[in-house]
C-alpha positions as CSV (number, residue, x, y, z in Angstrom):
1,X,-2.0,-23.2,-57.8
2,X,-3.9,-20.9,-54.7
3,X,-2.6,-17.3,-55.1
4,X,-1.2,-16.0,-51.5
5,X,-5.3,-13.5,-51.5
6,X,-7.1,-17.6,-51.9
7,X,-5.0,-19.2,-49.9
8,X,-5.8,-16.9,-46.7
9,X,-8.9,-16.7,-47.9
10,X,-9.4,-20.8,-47.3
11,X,-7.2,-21.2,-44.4
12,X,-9.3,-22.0,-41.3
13,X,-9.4,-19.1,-39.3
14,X,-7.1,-20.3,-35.8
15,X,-4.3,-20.2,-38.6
16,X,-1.7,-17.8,-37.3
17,X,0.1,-16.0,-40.6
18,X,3.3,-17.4,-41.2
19,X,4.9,-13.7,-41.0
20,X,3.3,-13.4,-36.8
21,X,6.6,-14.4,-35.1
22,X,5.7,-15.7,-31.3
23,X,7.4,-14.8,-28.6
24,X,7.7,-16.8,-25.5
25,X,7.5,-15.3,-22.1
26,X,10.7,-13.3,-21.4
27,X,10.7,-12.1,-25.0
28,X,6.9,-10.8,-24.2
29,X,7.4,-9.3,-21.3
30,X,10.3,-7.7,-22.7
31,X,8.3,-6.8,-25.8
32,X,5.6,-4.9,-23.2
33,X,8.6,-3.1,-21.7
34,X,10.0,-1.9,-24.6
35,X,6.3,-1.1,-26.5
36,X,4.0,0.1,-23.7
37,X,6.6,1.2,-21.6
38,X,5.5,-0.5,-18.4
39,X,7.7,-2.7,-16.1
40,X,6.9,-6.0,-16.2
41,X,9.0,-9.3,-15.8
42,X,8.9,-12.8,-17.3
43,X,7.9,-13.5,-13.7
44,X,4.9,-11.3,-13.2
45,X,3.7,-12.4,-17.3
46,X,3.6,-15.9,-15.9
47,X,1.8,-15.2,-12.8
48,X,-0.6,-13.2,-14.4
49,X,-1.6,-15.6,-17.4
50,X,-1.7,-18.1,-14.6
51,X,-4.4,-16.3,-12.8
52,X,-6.2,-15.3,-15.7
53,X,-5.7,-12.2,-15.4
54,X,-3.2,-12.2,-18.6
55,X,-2.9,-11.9,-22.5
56,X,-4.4,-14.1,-25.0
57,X,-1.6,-17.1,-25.6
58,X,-1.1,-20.2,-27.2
59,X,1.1,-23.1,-25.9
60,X,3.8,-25.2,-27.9
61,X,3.9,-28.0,-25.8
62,X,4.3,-26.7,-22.0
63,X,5.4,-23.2,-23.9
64,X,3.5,-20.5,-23.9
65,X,3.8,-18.0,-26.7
66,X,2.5,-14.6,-27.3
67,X,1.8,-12.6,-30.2
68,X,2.8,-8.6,-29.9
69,X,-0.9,-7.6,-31.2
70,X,-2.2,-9.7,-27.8
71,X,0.1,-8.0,-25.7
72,X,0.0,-4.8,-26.5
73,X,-4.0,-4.7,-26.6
74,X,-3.6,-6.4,-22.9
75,X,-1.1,-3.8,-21.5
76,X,-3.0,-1.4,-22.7
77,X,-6.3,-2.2,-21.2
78,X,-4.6,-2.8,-17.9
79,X,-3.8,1.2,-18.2
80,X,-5.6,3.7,-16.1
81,X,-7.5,6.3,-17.6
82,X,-5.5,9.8,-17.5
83,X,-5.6,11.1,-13.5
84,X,-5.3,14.5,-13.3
85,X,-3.7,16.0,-9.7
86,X,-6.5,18.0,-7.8
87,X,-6.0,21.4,-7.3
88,X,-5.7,23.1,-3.9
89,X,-7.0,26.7,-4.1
């Protein structure tokens, strides 16, 4: 019998853990909402992954499903570095 350390050790590594629930495209953009804090709608998620211009997904069929790690390392490289008002003087 594979112990759970051998067994993850063996699996091939496209294997998604059995714990890393997906989430499909409202439940990710509502995810980025709620994590990140930016607005952004099922809508917007689906025009952006379209373009290419969005986070790393899989597909279940025609679904496409998200993990939170992808999203949240997407949003966050979409951010702007801090801008810091000028100062009149």
């Amino acid at each position: 019998m594979l112990t759970d350390a051998t067994a993850a050790a063996t699996a091939p590594h496209n294997v998604i853990a059995l714990d890393a629930q997906l989430l499909d495209v409202s439940a990710a953009a509502a995810y980025v909402q709620e994590t990140v804090g930016v607005p952004l709608s099922p809508t917007d998620l689906e025009s952006d992954v379209c373009a290419g211009r969005g986070p790393v997904h899989r597909k279940w069929g025609r679904q496409r499903l998200f993990r939170r790690s992808d999203l949240t390392d997407w949003a966050v490289a979409r951010l702007s570095a801090p801008i810091h008002p000028r100062r009149s003087g």
